[in-house]
C-alpha positions as CSV (number, residue, x, y, z in Angstrom):
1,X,122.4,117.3,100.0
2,X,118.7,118.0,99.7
3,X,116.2,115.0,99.2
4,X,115.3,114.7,95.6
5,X,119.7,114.6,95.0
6,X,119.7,112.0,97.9
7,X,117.1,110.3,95.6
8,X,118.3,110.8,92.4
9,X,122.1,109.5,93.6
10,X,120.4,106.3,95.1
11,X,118.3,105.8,92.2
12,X,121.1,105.5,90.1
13,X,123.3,103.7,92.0
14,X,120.2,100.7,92.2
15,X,120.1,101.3,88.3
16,X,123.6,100.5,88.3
17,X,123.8,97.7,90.2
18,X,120.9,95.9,88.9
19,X,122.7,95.9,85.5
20,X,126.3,95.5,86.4
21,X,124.3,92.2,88.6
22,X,122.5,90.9,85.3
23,X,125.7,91.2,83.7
24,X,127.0,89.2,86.5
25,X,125.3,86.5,85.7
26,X,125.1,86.3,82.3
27,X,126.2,82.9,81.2
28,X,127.2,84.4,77.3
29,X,127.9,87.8,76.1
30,X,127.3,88.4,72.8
31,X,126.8,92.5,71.3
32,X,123.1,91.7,71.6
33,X,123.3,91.4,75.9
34,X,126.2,94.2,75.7
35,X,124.2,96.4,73.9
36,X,121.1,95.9,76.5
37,X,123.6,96.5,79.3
38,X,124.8,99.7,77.5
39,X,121.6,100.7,76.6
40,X,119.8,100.1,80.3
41,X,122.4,102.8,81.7
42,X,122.1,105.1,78.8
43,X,118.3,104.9,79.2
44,X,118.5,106.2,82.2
45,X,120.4,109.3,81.9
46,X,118.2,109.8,78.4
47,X,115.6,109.5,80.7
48,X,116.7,112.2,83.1
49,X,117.4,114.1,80.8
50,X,113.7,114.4,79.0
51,X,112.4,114.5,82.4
52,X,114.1,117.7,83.5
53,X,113.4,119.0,80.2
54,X,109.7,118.5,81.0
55,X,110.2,119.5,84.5
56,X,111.2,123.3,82.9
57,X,107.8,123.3,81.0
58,X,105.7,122.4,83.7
59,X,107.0,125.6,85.6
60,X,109.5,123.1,88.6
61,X,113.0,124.4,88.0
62,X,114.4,122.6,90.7
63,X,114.1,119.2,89.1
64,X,116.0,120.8,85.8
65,X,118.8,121.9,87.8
66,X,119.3,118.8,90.0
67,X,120.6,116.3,87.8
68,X,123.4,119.4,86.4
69,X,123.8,120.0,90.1
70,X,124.0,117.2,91.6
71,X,126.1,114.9,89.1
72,X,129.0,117.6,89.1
73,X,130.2,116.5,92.4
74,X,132.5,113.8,92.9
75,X,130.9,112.5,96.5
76,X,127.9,112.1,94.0
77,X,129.9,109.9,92.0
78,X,132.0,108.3,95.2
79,X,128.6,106.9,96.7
80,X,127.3,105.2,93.1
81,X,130.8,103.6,93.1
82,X,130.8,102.4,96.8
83,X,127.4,101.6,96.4
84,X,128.4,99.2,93.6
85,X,131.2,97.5,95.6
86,X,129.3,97.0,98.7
87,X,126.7,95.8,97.5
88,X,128.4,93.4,94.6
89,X,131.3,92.4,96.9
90,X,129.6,89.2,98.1
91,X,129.0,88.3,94.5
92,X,132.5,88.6,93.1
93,X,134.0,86.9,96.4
94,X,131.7,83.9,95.7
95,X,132.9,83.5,92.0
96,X,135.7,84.1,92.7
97,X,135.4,80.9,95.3
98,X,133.7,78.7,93.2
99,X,136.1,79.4,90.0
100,X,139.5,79.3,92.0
């Protein structure tokens, strides 16, 4: 995997877990803090998106095929998810604790 995919996979696995941790902790859900969770990951993509969209007028191809390269593979998707466990495990465990 070449750097800017190594990037772009870890960037959105910290965009993940920073919003499945606020979620975490979240003392009420209501639509209003679903819709923010929602919209935090959709953001992101959207985001990508218009960048690599830019990145085609500016004359860098690379950045528009990476994220269509990079998000078709499933070890892209395997590290995001095992990224998330790792590094929320110590978070469920202790509610767990604390509620059982």
């Amino acid at each position: 995997m070449a750097l800017p995919a190594q990037g772009l996979t870890g960037y959105t696995a910290v965009i993940f877990v920073v919003t499945l941790k606020c979620a975490l902790e979240a003392s009420s859900w209501t639509w209003i803090t679903t819709l923010i969770f929602v919209g935090s990951l959709a953001s992101w993509f959207a985001f990508l998106l218009v960048y690599c969209t830019l990145a085609i007028e500016f004359d860098t191809p690379l950045i528009w095929y990476l994220i269509y390269n990079d998000f078709q593979y499933p070890l892209v998707w395997l590290t995001v998810a095992l990224s998330i466990a790792i590094a929320l495990l110590r978070d469920f465990a202790w509610k767990a604790y604390v509620k059982f």
